[in-house]
Backbone as numpy.savetxt, mean C-alpha at the origin, in Angstrom:
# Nx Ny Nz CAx CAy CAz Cx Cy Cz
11.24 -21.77 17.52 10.47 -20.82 16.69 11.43 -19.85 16.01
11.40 -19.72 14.60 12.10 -18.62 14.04 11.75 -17.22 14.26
12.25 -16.19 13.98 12.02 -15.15 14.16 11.85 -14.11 12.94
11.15 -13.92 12.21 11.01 -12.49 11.26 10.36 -11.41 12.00
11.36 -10.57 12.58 10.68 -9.44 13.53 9.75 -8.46 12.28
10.86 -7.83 11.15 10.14 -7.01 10.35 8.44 -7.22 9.73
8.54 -8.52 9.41 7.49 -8.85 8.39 6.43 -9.31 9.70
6.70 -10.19 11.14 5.58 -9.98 12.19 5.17 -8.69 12.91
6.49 -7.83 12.56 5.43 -6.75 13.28 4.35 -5.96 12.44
4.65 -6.17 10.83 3.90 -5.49 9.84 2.25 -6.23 10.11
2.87 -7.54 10.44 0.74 -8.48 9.75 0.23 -8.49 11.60
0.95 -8.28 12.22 0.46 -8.54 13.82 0.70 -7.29 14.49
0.97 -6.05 14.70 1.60 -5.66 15.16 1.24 -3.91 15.01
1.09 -3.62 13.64 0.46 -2.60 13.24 -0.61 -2.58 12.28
-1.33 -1.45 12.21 -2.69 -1.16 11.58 -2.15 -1.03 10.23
-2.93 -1.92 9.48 -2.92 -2.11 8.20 -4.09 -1.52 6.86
-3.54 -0.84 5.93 -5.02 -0.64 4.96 -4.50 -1.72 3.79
-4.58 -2.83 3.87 -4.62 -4.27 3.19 -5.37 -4.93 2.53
-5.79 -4.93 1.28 -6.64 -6.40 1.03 -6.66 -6.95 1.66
-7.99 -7.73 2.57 -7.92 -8.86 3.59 -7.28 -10.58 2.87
-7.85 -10.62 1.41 -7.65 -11.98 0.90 -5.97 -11.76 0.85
-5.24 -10.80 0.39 -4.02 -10.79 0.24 -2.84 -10.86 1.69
-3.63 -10.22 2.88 -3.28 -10.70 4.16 -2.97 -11.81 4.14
-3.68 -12.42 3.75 -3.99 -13.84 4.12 -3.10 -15.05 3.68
-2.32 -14.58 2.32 -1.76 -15.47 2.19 -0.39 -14.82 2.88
0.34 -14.12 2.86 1.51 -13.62 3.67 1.35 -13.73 5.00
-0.05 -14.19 5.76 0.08 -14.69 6.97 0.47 -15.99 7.62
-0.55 -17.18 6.32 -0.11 -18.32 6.27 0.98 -19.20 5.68
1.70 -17.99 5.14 3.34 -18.58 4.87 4.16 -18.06 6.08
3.67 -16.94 6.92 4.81 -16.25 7.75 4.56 -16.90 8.74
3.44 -17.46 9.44 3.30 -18.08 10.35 3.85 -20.14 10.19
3.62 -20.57 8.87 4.20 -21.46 8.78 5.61 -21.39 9.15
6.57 -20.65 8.52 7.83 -20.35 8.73 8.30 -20.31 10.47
7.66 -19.76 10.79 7.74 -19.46 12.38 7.50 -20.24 13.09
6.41 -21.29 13.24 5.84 -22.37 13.80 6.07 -23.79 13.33
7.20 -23.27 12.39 7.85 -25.34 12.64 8.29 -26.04 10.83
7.22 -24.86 10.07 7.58 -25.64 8.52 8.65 -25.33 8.29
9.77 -25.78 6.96 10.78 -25.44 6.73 10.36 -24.45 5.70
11.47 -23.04 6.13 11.44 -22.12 5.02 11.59 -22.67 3.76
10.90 -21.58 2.94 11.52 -21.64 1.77 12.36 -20.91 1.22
12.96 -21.42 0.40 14.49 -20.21 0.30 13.95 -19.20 -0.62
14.63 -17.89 -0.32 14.04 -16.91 -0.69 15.25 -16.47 -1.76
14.33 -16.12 -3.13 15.11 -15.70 -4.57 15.29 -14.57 -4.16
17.05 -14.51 -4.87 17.56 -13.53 -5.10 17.03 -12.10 -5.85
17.04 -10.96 -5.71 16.92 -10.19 -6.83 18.05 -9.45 -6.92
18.41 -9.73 -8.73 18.91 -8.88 -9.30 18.98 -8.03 -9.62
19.95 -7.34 -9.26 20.04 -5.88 -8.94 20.93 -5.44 -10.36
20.52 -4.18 -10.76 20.64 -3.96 -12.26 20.29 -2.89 -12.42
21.54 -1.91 -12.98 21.45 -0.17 -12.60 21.14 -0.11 -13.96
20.08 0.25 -14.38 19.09 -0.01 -15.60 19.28 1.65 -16.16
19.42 1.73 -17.33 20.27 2.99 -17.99 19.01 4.32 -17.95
19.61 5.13 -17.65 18.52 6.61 -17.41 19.01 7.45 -18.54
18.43 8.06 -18.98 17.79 9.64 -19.68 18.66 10.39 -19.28
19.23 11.43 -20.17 19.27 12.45 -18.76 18.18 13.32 -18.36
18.24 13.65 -17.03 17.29 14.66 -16.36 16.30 13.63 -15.75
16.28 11.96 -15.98 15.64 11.13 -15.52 16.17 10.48 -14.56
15.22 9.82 -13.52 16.07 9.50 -12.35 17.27 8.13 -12.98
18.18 8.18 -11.99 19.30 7.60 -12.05 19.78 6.38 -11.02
18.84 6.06 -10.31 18.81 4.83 -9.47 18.14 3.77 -10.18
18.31 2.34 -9.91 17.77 1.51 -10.45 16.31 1.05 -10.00
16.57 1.57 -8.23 14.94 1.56 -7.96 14.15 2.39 -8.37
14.50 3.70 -8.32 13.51 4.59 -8.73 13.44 4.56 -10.37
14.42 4.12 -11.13 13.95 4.14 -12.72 13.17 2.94 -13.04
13.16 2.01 -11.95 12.36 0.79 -12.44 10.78 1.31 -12.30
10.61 2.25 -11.17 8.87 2.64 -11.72 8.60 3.82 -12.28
9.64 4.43 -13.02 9.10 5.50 -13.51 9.66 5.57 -14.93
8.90 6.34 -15.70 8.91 6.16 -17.41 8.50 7.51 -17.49
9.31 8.24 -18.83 8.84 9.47 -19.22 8.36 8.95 -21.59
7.29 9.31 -21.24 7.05 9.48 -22.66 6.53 10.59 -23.12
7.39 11.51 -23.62 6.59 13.15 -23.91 6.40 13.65 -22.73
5.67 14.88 -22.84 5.32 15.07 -21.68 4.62 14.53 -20.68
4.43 12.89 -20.63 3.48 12.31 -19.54 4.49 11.65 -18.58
4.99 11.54 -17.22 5.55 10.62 -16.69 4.27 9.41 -16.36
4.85 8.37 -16.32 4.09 7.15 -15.79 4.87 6.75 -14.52
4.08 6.52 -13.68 4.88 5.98 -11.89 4.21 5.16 -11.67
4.97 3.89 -11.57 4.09 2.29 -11.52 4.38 1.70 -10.03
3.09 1.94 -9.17 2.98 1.53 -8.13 1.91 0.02 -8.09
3.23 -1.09 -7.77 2.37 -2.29 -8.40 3.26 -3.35 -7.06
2.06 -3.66 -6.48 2.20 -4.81 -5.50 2.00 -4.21 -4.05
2.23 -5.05 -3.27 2.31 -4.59 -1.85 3.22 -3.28 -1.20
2.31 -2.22 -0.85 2.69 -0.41 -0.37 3.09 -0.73 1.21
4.68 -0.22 0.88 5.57 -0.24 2.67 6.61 0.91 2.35
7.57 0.96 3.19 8.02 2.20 3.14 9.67 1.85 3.93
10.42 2.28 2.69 12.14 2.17 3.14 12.48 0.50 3.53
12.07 -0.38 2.24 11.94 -1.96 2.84 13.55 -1.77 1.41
14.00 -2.71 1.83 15.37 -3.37 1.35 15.14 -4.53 0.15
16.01 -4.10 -0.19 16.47 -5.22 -1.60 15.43 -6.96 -0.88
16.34 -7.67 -0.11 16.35 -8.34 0.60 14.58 -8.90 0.64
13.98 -7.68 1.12 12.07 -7.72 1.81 11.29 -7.93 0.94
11.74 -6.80 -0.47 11.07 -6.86 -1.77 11.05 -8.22 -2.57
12.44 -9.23 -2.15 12.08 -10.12 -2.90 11.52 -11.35 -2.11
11.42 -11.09 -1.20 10.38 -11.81 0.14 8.93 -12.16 -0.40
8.23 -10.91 -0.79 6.95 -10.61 -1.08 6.38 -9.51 -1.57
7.67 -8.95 -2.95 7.56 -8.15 -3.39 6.90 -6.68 -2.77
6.46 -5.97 -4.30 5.83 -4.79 -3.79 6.61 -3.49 -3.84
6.41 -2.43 -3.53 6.69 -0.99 -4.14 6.95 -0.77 -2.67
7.99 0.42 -2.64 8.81 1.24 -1.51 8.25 2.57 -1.75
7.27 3.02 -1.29 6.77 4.30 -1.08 8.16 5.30 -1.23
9.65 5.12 -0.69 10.40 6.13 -0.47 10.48 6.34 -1.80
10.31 5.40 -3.17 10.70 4.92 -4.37 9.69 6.13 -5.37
8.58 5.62 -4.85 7.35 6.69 -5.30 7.71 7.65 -4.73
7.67 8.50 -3.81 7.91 9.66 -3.64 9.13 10.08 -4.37
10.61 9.15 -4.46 11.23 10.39 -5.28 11.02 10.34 -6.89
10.15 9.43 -7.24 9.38 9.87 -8.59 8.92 10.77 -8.70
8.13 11.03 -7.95 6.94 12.14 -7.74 7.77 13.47 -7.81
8.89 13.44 -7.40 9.80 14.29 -7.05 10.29 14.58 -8.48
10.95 13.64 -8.94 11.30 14.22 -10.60 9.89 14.61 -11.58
9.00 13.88 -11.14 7.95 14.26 -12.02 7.69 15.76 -11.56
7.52 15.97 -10.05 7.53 17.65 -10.33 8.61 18.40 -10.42
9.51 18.01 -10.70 11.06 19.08 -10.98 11.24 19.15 -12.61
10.58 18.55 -13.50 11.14 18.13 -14.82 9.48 19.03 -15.60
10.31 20.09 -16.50 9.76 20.75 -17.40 9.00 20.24 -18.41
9.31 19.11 -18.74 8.91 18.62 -19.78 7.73 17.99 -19.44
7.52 17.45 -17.93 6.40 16.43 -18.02 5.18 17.42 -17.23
4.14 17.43 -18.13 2.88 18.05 -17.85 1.64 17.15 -17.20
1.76 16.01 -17.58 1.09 15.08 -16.69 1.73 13.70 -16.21
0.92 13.24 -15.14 1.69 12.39 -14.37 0.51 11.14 -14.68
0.60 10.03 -14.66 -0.25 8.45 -14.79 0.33 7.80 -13.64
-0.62 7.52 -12.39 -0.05 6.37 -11.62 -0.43 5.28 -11.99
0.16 4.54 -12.31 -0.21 2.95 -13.04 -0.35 2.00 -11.56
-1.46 1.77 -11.36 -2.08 1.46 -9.64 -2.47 0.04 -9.88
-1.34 -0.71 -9.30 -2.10 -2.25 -8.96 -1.62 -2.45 -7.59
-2.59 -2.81 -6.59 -2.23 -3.20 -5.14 -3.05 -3.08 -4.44
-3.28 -4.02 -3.48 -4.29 -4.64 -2.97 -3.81 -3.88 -1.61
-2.83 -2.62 -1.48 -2.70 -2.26 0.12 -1.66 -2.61 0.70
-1.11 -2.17 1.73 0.12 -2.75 2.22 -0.14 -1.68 4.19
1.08 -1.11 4.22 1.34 -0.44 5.48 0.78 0.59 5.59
0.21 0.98 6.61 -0.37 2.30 6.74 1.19 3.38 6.69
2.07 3.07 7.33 3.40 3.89 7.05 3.37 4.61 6.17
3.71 6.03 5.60 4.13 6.73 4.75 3.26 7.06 3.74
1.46 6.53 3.83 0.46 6.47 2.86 0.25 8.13 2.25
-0.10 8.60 3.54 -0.84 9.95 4.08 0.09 10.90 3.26
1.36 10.74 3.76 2.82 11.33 3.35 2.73 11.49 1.80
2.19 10.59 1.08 2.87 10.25 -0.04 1.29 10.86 -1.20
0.75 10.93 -0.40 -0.99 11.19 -0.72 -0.98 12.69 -1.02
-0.41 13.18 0.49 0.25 14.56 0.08 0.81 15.03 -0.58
1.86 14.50 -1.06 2.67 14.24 -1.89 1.83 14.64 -3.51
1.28 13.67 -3.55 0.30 14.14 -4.73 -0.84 14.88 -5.02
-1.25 15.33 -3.99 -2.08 16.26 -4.01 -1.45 17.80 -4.33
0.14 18.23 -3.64 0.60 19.35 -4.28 1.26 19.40 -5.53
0.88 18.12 -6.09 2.06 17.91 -7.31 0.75 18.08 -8.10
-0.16 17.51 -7.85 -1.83 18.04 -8.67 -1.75 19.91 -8.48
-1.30 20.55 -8.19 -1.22 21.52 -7.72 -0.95 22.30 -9.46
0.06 21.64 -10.00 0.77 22.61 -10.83 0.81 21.35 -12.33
0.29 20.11 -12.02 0.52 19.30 -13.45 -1.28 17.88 -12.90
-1.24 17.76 -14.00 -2.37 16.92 -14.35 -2.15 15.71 -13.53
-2.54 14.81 -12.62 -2.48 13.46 -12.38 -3.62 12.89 -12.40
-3.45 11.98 -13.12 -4.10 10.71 -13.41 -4.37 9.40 -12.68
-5.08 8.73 -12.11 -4.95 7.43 -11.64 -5.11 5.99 -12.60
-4.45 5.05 -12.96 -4.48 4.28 -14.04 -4.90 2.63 -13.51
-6.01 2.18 -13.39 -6.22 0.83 -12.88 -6.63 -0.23 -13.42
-6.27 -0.89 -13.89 -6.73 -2.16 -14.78 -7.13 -3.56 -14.45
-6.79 -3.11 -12.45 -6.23 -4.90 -11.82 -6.63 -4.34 -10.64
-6.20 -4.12 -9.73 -6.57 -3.72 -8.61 -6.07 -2.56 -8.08
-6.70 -1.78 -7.06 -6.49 -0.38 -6.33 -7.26 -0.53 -5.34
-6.78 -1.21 -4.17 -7.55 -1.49 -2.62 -6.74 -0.53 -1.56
-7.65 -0.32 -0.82 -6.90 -0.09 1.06 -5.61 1.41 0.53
-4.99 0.66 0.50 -3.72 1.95 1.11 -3.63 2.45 -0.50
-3.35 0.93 -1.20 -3.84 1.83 -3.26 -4.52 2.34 -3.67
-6.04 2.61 -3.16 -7.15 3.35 -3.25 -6.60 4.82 -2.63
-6.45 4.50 -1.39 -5.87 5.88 -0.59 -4.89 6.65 -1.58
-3.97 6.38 -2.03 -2.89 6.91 -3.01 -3.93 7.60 -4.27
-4.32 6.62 -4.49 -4.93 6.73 -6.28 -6.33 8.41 -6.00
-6.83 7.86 -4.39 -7.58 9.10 -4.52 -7.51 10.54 -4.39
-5.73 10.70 -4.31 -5.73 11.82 -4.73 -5.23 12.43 -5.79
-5.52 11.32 -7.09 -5.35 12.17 -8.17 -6.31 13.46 -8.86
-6.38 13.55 -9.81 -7.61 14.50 -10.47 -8.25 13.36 -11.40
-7.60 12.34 -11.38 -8.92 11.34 -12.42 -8.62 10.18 -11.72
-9.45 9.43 -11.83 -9.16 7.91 -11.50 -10.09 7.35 -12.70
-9.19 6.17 -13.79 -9.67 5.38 -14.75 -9.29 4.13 -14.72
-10.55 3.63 -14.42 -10.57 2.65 -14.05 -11.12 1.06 -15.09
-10.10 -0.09 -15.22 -11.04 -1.02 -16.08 -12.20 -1.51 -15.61
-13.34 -2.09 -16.00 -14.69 -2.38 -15.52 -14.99 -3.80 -14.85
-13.53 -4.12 -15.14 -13.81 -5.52 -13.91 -12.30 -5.48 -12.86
-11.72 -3.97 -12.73 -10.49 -3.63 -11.67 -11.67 -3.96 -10.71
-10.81 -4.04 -9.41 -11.21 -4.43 -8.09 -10.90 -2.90 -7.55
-11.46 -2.48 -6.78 -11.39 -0.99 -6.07 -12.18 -1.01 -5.11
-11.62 0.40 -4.16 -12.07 0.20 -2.44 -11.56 -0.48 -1.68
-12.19 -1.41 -0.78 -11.71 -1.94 0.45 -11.29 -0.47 1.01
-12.01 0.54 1.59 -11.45 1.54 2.25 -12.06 1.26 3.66
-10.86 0.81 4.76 -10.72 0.47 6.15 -9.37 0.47 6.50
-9.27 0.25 7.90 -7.96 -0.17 8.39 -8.20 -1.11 9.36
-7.34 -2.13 9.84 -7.25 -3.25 10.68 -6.08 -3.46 11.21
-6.41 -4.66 11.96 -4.83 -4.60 13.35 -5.38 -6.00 13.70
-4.26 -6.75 12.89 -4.83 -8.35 13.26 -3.21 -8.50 14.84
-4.01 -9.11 16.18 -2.98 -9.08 16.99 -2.63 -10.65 17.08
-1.30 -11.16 17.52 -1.63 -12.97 17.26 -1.16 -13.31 18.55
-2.05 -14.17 19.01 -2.34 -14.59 20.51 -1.62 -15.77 20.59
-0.23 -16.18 20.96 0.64 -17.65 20.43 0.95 -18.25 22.05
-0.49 -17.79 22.96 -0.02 -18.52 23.74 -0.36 -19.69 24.33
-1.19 -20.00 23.98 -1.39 -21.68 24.05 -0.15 -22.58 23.29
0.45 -21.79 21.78 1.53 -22.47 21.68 2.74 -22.71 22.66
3.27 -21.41 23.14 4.16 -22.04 24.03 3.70 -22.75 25.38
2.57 -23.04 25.82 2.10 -23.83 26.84 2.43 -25.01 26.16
2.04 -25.53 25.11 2.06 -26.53 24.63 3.47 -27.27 24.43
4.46 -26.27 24.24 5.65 -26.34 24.29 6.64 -26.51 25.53
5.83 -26.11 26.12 6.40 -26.24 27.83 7.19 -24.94 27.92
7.04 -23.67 27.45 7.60 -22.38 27.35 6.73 -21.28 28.07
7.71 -20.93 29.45 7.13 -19.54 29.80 8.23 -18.51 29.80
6.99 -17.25 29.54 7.67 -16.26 29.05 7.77 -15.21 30.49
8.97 -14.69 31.12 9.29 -14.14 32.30 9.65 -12.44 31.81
8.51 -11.60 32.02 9.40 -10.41 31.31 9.28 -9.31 32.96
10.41 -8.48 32.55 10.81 -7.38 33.46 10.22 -6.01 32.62
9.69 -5.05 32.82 8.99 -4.02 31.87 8.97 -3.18 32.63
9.17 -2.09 32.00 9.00 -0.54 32.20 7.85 0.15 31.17
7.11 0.92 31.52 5.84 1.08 30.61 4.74 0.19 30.85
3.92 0.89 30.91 2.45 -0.55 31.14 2.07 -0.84 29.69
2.68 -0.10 28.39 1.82 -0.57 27.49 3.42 -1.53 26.70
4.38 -1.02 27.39 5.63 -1.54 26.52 5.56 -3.13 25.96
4.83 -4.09 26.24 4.46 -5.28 25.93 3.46 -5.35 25.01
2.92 -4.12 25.14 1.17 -4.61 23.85 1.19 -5.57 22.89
0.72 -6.04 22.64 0.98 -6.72 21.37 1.62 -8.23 21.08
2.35 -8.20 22.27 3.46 -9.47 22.27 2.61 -11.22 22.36
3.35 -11.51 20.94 2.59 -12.66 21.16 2.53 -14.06 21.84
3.13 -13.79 22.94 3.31 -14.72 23.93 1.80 -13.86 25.01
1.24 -13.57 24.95 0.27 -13.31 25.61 -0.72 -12.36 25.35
-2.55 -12.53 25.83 -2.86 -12.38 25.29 -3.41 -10.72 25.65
-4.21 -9.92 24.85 -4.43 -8.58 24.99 -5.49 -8.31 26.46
-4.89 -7.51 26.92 -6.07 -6.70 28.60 -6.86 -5.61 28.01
-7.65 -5.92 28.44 -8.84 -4.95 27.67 -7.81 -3.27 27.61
-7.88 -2.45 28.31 -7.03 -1.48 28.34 -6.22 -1.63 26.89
-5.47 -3.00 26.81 -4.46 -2.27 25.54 -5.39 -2.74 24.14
-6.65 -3.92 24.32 -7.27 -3.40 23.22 -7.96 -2.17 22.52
-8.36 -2.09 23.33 -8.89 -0.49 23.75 -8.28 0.58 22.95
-6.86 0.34 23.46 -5.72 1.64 22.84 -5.58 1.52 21.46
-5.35 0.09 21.17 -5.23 -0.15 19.33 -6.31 -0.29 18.76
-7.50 -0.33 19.39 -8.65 0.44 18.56 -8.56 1.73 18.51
-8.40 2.13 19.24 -8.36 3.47 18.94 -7.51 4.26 18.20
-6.19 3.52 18.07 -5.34 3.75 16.86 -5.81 3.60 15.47
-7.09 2.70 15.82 -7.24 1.85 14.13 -8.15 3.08 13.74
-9.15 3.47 14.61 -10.21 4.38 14.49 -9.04 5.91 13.86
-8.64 6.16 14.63 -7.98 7.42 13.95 -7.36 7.49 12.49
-6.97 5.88 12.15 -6.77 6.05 10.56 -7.29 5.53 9.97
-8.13 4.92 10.17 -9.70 5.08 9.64 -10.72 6.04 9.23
-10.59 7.17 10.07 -11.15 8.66 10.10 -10.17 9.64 9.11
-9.19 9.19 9.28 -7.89 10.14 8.09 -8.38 9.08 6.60
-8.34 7.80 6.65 -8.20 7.67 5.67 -10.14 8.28 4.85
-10.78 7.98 5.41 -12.25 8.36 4.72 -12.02 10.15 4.43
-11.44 10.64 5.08 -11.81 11.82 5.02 -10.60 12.46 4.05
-9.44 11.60 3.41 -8.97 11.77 2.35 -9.82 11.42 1.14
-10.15 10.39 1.31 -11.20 9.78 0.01 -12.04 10.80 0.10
-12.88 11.71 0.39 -13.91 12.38 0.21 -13.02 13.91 -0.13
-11.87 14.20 0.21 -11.07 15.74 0.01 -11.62 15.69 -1.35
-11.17 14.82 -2.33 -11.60 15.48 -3.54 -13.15 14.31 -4.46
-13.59 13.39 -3.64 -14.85 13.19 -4.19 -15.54 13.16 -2.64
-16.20 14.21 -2.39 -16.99 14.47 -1.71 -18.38 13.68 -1.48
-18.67 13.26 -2.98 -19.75 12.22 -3.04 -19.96 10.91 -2.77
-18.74 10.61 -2.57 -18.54 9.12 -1.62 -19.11 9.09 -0.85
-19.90 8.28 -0.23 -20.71 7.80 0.88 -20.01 7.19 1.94
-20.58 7.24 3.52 -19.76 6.20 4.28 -20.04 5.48 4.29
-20.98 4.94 3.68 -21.64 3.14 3.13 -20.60 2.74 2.28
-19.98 3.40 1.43 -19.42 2.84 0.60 -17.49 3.05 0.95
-17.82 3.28 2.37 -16.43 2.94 2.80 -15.93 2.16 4.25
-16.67 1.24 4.05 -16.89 0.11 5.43 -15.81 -1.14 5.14
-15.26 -0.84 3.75 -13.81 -1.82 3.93 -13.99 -2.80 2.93
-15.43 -2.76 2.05 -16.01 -3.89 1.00 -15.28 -3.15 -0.02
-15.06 -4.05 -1.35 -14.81 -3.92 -2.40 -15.48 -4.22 -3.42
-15.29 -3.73 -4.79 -16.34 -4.00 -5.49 -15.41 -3.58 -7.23
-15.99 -4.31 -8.22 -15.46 -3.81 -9.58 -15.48 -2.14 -10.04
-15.33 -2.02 -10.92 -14.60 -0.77 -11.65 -16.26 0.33 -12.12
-16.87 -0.73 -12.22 -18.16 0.00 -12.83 -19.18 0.35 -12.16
-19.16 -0.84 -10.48 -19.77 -0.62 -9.80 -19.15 0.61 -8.64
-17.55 0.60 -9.21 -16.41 1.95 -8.13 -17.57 3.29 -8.99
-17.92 3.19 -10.12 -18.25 4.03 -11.03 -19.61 4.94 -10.55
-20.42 3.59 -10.47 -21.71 4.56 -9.90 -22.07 4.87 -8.52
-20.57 4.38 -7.99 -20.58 5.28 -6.62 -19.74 5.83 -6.06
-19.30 6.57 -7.38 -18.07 7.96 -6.76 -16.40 7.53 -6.63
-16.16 6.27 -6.83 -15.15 5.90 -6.86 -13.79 5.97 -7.99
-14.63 5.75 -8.63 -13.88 6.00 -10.22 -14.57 7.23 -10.91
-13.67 7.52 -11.80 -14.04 9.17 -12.69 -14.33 8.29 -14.14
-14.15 7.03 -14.41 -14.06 6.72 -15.66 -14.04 5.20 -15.85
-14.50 4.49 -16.32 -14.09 3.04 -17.18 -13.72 3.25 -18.45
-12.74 2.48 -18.68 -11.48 1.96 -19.87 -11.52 0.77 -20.40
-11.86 0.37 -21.38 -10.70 -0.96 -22.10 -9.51 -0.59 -22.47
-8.92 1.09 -22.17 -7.50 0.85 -22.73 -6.31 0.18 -22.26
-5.49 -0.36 -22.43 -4.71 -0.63 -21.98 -3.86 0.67 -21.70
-2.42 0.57 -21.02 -1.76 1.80 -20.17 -1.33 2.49 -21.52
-0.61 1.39 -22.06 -0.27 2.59 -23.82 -1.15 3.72 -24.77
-2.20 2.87 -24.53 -3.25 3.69 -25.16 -3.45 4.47 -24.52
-3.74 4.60 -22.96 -4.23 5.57 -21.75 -3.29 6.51 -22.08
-2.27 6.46 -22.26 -0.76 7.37 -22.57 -1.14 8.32 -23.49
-0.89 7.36 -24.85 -0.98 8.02 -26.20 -2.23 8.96 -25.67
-3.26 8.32 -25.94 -4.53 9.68 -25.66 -4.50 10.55 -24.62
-3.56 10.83 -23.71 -3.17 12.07 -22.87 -2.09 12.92 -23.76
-1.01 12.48 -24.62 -0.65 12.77 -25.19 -0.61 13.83 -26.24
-2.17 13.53 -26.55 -2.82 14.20 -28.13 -3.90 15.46 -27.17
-4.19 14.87 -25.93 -5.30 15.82 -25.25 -5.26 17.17 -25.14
């Protein structure tokens, strides 16, 4: 059996605010990999210190999601949300580095010039890691400049969480939005190694120091405990979604998703768009 510790402890291991359909396929490639198929080789990314502004950030990660036009910055949070993942992870299964967004967020509030901020929001969710952090993050930066939420494609789970604390969320009328839940898929692999003729002999300190391990399966006690983990950010995450739309329902945050128009007439979205992001721009621009 191969081993990807990082990427099994993310889909097995910890509580996730995820698109479930998008789980799904990063489960059934990670578990193929692990259980016997041959990898597939994983593309390189090119790395490319992509030319900055001055007064604009100066890394190649952080200038790849952020854009200043006039006074609007744009911060493009697009793919799967994790936090301090490597060159290496990103081109695994792509996706945005929260550390990446935050120090956007960071020039967007240090820089005079930019009066409003556009998160350009596609993502179906990723790690609960660093969500809350980064949520905060924008809520004091709403403090002193305009933010915007920008969705055209999707804004689920941990992207919803982000996006709801802007001061607008505009949304296209067939974006996907919501899925507001959290989950904790655990993977029970032990009939595989029976099958294999593999036992697992462990020495432990801690009664919970094993939780999780997928050579065996969960004792009520430690399900117990990671429900109750799931429940607590479950309760943070609803009760961010409601800080600034209060009118959200808890019907309408049981983890379903739904389009842009239907996010519309129930508190989810501030707005439907056919614009595209340029246009969304320009007309903040002139506002």
């Amino acid at each position: 059996m191969k081993a990807y510790p990082r990427l099994f402890q993310k889909l097995f291991a910890s509580p996730l605010m995820l698109h479930a359909p998008a789980r799904m396929s990063f489960e059934n490639v990670l578990l193929s990999r692990m259980f016997g198929e041959t990898p597939i080789a994983a593309v390189p990314v090119a790395l490319v210190d992509a030319p900055a502004e001055p007064k604009d950030p100066d890394t190649w990660r952080v200038s790849s999601i952020y854009e200043r036009t006039g006074s609007v910055a744009v911060i493009t949070i697009d793919g799967v949300i994790d936090k301090r993942v490597d060159a290496f992870e990103l081109s695994c299964y792509g996706g945005v580095d929260l550390a990446d967004v935050d120090a956007a967020l960071a020039h967007a509030a240090n820089d005079p010039r930019v009066t409003k901020i556009v998160l350009d929001i596609h993502s179906p969710g990723g790690s609960v890691i660093g969500v809350h952090d980064t949520y905060q993050r924008i809520l004091d930066l709403a403090q002193t400049k305009e933010v915007h939420a920008y969705v055209n494609a999707m804004a689920c789970s941990a992207g919803y969480y982000i996006a709801s604390a802007a001061d607008f969320i505009a949304a296209s009328p067939s974006a996907i939005v919501g899925s507001i839940g959290v989950y904790m898929a655990v993977l029970d692999a032990s009939r595989w190694y029976q099958d294999q003729g593999l036992q697992v002999q462990v020495m432990q300190g801690g009664i919970w120091k094993t939780m999780g391990a997928e050579w065996k399966p969960l004792s009520d006690p430690e399900r117990a405990k990671l429900q109750a983990g799931v429940e607590q950010c479950y309760t943070a995450f609803k009760a961010a979604v409601n800080a600034k739309r209060p009118q959200v329902a808890d019907s309408t945050m049981q983890g379903q998703w739904m389009n842009g128009t239907e996010g519309l007439a129930l508190g989810l979205v501030d707005e439907t768009t056919g614009a595209t992001l340029d246009e969304y721009v320009s007309a903040l621009l002139v506002a």
